[in-house]
VEXTOR-198014 format. One line per 8 residues: their letters; for each residue y, x, z of C-alpha. Coordinates in steps of 0.5 Angstrom, whole numbers, plus 500, padded with zeros to 3 digits. Each point is the difference from the previous one (the first is absolute). Example, Ala and Ser with C-alpha at 12.3 -4.5 7.8 and 13.67 -1.06 7.14 Angstrom:
% residues 2
as	491/525/516  507/502/498 .
//
This chain:
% residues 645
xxxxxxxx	780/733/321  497/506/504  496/506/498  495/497/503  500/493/497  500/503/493  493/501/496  497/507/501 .
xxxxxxxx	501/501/492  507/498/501  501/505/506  496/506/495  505/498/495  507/501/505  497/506/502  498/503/493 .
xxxxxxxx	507/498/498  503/504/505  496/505/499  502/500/493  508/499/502  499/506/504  497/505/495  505/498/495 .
xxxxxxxx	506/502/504  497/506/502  499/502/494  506/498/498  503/504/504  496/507/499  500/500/494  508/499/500 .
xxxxxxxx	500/506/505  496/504/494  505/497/495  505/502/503  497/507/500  502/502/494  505/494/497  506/503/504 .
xxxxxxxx	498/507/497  501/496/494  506/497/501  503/507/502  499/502/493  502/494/497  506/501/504  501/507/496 .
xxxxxxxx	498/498/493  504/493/501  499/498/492  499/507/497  492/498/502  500/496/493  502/505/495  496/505/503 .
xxxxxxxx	494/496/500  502/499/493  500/507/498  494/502/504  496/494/496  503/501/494  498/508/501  493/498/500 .
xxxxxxxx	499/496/494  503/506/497  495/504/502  494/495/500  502/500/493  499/507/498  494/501/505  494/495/502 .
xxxxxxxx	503/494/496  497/496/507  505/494/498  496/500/493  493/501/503  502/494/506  502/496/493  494/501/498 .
xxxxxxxx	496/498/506  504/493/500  499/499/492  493/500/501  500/494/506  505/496/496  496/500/493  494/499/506 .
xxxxxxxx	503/494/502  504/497/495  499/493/498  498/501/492  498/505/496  502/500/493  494/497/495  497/505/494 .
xxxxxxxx	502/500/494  493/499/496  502/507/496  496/505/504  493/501/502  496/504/505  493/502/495  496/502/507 .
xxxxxxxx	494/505/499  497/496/507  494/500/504  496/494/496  502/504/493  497/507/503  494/497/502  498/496/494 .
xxxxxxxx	500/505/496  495/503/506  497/495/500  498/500/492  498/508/501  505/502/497  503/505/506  506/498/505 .
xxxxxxxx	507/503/501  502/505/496  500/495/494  499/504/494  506/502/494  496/494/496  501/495/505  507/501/501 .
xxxxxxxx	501/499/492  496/495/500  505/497/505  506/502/497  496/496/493  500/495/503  508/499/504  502/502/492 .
xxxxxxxx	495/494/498  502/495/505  507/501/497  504/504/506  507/503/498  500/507/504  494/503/504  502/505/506 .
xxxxxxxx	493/504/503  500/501/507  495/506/499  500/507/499  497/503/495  501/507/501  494/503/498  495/500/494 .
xxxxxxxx	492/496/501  496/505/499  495/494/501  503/495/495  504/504/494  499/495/494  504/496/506  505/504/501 .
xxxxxxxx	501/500/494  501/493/499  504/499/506  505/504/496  499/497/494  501/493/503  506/503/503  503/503/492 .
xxxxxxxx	499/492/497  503/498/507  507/503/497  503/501/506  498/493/503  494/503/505  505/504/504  495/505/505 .
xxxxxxxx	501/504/506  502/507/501  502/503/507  506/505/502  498/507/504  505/503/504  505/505/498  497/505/505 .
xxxxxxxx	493/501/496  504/501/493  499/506/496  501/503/494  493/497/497  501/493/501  506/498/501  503/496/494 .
xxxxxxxx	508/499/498  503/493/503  502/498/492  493/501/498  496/496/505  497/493/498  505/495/499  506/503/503 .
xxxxxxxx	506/497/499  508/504/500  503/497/506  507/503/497  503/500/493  499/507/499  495/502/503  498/508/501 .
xxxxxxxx	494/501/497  494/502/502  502/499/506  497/503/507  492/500/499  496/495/505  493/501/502  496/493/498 .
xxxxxxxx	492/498/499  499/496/494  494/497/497  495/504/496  501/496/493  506/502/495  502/492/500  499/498/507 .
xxxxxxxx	505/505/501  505/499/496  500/493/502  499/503/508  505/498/506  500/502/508  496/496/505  505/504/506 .
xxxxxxxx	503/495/505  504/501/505  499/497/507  506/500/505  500/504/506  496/496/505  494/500/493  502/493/499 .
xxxxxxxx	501/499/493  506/496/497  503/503/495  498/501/492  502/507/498  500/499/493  501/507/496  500/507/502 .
xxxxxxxx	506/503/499  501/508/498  506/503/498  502/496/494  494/495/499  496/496/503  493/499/500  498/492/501 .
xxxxxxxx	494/497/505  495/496/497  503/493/503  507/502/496  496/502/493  496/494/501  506/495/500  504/505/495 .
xxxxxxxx	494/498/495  500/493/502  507/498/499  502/505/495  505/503/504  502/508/500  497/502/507  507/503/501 .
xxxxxxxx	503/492/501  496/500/506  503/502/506  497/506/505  496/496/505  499/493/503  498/496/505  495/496/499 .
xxxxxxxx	501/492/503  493/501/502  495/494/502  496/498/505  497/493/498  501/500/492  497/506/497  500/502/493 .
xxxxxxxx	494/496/496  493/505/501  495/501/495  493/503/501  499/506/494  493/498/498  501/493/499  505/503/495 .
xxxxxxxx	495/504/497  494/495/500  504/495/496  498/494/506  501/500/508  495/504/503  505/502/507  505/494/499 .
xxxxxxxx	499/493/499  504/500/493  502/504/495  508/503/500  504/498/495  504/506/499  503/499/493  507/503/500 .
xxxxxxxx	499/502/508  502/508/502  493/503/503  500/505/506  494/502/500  497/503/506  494/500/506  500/496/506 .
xxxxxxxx	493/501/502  500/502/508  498/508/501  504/502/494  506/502/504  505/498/496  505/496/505  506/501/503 .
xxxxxxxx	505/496/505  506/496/498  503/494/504  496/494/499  493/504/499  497/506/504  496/502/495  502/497/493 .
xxxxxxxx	497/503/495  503/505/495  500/496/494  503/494/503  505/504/502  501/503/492  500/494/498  504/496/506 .
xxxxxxxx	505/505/497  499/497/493  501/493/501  507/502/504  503/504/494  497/494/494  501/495/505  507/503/504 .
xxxxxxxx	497/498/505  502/507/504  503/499/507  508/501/498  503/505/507  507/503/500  500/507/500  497/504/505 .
xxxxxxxx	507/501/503  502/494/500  497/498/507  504/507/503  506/498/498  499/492/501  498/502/508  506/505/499 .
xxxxxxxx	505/495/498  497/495/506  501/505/505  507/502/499  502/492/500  496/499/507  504/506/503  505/498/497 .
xxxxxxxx	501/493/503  498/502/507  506/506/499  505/494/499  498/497/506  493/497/503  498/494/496  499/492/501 .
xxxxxxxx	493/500/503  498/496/494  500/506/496  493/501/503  498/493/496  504/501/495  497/508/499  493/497/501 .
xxxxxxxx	500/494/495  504/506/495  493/502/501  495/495/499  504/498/494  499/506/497  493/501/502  499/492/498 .
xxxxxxxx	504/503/492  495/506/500  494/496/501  502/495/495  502/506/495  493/502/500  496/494/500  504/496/494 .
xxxxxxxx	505/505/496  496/507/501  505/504/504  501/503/506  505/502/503  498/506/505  506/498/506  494/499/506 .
xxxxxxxx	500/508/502  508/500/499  500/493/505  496/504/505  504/505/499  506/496/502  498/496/505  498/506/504 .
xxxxxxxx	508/502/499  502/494/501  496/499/506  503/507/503  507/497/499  498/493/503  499/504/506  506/505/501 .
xxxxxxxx	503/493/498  496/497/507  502/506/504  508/500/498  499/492/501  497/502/507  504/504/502  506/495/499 .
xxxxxxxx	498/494/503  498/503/506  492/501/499  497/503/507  496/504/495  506/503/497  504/501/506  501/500/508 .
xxxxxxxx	499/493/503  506/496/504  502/504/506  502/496/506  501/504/504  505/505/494  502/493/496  504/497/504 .
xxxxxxxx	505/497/495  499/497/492  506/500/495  498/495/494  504/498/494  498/495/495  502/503/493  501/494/494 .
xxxxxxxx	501/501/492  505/495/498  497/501/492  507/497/498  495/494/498  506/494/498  501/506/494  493/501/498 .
xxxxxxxx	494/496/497  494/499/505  496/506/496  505/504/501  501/499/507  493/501/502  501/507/496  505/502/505 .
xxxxxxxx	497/499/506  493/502/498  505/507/498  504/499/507  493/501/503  497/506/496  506/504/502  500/498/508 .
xxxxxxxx	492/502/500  502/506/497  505/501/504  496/498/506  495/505/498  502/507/499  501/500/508  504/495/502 .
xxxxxxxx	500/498/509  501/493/498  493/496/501  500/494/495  498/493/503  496/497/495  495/494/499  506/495/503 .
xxxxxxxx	497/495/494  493/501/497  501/503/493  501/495/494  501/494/506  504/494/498  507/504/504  498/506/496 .
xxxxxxxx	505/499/495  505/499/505  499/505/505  498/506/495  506/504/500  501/500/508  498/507/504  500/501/506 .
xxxxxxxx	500/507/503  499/502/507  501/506/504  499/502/507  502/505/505  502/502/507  507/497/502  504/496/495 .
xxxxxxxx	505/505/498  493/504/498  498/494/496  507/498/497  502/507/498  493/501/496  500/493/497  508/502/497 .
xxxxxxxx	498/507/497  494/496/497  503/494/497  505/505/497  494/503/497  498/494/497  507/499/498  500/506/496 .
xxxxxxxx	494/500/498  501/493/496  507/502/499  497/506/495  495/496/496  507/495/497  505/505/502  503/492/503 .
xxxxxxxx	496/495/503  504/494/498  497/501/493  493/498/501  501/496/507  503/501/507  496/501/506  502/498/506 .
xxxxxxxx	499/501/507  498/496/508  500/505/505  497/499/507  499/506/506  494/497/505  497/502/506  493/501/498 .
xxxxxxxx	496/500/506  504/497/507  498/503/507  494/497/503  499/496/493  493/497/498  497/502/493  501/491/499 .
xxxxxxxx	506/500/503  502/507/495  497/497/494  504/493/501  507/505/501  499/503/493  498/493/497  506/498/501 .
xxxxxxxx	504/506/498  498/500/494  500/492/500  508/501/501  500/506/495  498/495/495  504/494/502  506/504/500 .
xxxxxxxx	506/498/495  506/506/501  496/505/495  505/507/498  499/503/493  496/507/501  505/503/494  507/499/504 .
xxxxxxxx	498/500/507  495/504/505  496/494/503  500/502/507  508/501/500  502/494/504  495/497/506  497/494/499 .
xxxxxxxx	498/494/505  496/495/500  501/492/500  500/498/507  496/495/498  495/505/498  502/503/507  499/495/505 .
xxxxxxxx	492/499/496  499/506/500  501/502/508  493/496/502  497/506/497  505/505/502  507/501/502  504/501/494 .
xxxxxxxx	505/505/504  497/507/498  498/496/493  507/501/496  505/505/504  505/506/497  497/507/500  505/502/505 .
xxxxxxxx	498/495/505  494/502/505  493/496/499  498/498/507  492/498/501  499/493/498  496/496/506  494/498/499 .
xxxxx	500/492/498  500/495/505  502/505/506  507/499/503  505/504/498 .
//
């Protein structure tokens, strides 16, 4: 059909296409330009490191966890971020347990009793022991109090002392908040020795005593600070909090916070059988059950729809009430309130619901193993291209582990800052890996273009592993080729002038198996004599370099060798008619039946000549004189085809 047949929307679509043909190649081609640019400066340096490009790697690498750890700890920090989006994004959270509660001082119970005139926030002393009557009424096992009574009222003094005297009857159940202060505002005034602080505990069997002073602010009553404990938290370095400290320690003692006396009273365990912090498995969709304070001071559900059953609960008591201040950041929530953060930390210690982590070095050492293993496997020799699959599914399984650890089992294993770490490695050896590969097959990227006017001739051998199969299993014979293959990649690639032929079948084909131990090596060169002289002081190479990894070949197999010395380009030549010439070279370089050990004879020790067959074919595209010649004959120009001779 011609062009002015077609429908402009088929005309419009020719022209598009073409236009789109166009840009592609050009583009292609300045941008191979300008990765020539800095690949072929690449190569030269890869031809310099040759293999000791891995272990430097690995030191550099492991010289900077090294120092990460004793500095920033950004792999920590890292982990952290990644903590925060997998319990974000995990399936399931766990359930509570029922053992502990939040009493919230909230915005409704504020403005009842506003709303009764009886005055708004702050609650005087009576109110909060008439709260704390009614948790010890309603049945609750232990009380921890969220609030700071540092000071007396001078407006309620009969309160005052009936919060303290609630707090003596309590006999240890009602736990009320102190707060440490800095060393830099100690004195000799208020400083007060570490074994005498409220509830310290020894941390050591024998423990020196008074130990070093601390500074705390305890509350006002003689019984609210005996039975006191510390509201300090401590955020990670990015402010979020995810971590419980659960004791202050100084010197031989420890100090508990509020959470860790709490659950100490509640479960009837010495303080000391805690551990030092926690991670709390921290909720987003299932919190802790809340319950309003003025429905349980009122007796009836004033806030809430129901009044809570509290019986053999452990209460957190806290406010809630918007404007108060009192929230901090962690993982699931910007501004969580401070009391459920304590009482998070409860439920984690009675329950054991607290995230389970290795140890903070685990994840150095982790990432530390893996990138020595990674050096290690690019050092012997560049691996299968399916070791990207197979490093990518190692992968997906652990992140897959780590987010069923943490949804079903409370475990994380904190290895994704450590994967990231390693890929990263593994990413740089993979492309070092593609530049010695580049290199050794012949990418323009990496070195020069074929020369017509310099390249005249090609030397090429066919290079075959005998694996001594009939001796062998099916296993063990793919093992040897695979080893076999390893080493002429590693031999290739510390600078060999040999160009590898590749892609004769597609890997995993059905001829695969068949053809795998087959390589077909190339080089070329000026004159024949040149290209004969350099292909023998290479395949020599070859041979001791094998020859130095078993000391004898025949032990592991034996490589035998076709050779073949051919004109690259004849005078006159066409590129189609070039292209066919090498075609068929290599077709008979393949066919050939007469193969030469490589360990006893030098391949190029004796000439060889084509079937004649293949000659008479093979003179419709070229004349086969100047084709296969001894070195001490002159090479005349071949005539162009078709001309008369």
């Amino acid at each position: 059909m011609a062009s002015s047949d077609k429908r402009w929307h088929e005309r419009v679509a020719q022209r598009f296409e073409a236009a789109m043909a166009w840009a592609s190649f050009t583009f292609i081609t300045r941008w191979g330009a300008l990765e020539r640019g800095y690949r072929r400066p690449y190569a030269k340096l890869a031809l310099r490191l040759k293999f000791a490009f891995y272990p430097l790697l690995a030191i550099v690498a492991l010289g900077w966890l090294g120092w990460d750890w004793n500095h920033s700890r950004s792999l920590a920090a890292a982990e952290d971020a990644i903590f925060d989006t997998v319990i974000g994004l995990r399936p399931s959270e766990p359930l509570p347990s029922g053992r502990v509660a939040v009493v919230e001082i909230d915005d409704c119970s504020i403005e009842y009793y506003r709303g009764k005139g009886e005055g708004g926030w702050p609650w005087s002393r009576q109110r909060h022991a008439e709260l704390l009557d009614a948790l010890d009424r309603g049945g609750v096992r232990a009380v921890g109090y969220d609030i700071q009574f540092i000071e007396r009222s001078r407006a309620d003094p009969l309160g005052d002392l009936t919060l303290d005297a609630m707090a003596a009857g309590g006999k240890g159940r009602f736990v009320f908040g102190s707060a440490s202060v800095p060393d830099d505002f100690a004195n000799a005034g208020n400083t007060i020795p570490a074994a005498n602080a409220p509830n310290a505990f020894a941390l050591v069997p024998d423990p020196a005593a008074p130990g070093p002073g601390v500074v705390l602010m305890l509350p006002y009553g003689e019984a609210m600070r005996a039975h006191s404990a510390l509201l300090d938290v401590d955020r990670g370095t990015d402010g979020i909090l995810r971590d419980i400290t659960l004791r202050r320690e100084a010197g031989d003692w420890a100090l508990p916070s509020l959470a860790l006396k709490v659950a100490s009273v509640a479960s009837g365990r010495p303080a000391s059988a805690f551990p030092a912090s926690i991670r709390v498995n921290w909720r987003e969709h299932s919190k802790l059950p809340y319950a309003s304070a003025a429905d349980l001071i009122e007796g009836e559900p004033v806030c809430g729809d129901v009044l809570p059953d509290l019986a053999g609960v452990t209460a957190l008591v806290g406010y809630t009430a918007s404007g108060l201040n009192d929230a901090k950041p962690t993982p699931v929530d910007a501004a969580m309130p401070g009391v459920e953060i304590h009482a998070e930390a409860v439920e984690a210690l009675l329950a054991g619901s607290a995230v389970r982590m290795p140890p903070a070095w685990f994840k150095y050492v982790f990432a530390a193993l893996l990138l020595v293993f990674t050096c290690f496997v690019f050092w012997r020799g560049e691996p299968s291209w399916d070791m990207d699959a197979i490093f990518v599914a190692c992968n997906l399984l652990l992140v897959i582990a780590a987010f069923i650890g943490l949804s079903s089992f409370g475990v994380f294993f904190d290895i994704f800052a450590a994967i990231g770490f390693v890929s990263l490695v593994f990413g740089l050896c993979r492309s070092y890996a593609a530049t010695q590969r580049g290199r050794a097959v012949g990418n323009d990227d990496y070195r020069p273009q074929f020369d017509p006017d310099n390249d005249h001739w090609l030397a090429l051998v066919r290079l075959r592993f005998d694996p001594h199969e009939k001796d062998l299993g099916r296993r063990e014979t793919k093992r040897r080729v695979r080893e076999y293959r390893r080493r002429m990649r590693g031999w290739l690639y510390r600078g060999a002038e040999a160009v590898a032929i590749e892609g004769i079948v597609e890997y995993k084909h059905f001829l695969y198996e068949s053809l795998m131990d087959i390589n077909v090596l190339m080089w070329r060169g000026h004159d024949r004599a040149e290209v004969a002289a350099l292909a023998r002081r290479e395949l020599r190479s070859l041979r001791d370099y094998l020859a130095a990894k078993d000391h004898i070949l025949s032990d592991h197999g034996e490589v035998l060798v076709a050779s073949q010395v051919s004109v690259a380009v004849a005078a006159d030549e066409s590129a189609e008619q070039t292209r066919i010439r090498v075609c068929r070279v290599l077709g008979r370089l393949l066919a050939a039946e007469e193969e030469r050990p490589l360990s006893a004879i030098d391949a190029f020790a004796a000439d060889e000549s084509p079937h004649p067959a293949e000659c008479a074919d093979a003179e419709r595209v070229s004349p086969p004189a100047p084709e296969f010649r001894n070195p001490q004959e002159p090479v005349e120009p071949s005539p162009r085809p078709g001309t008369p001779p």
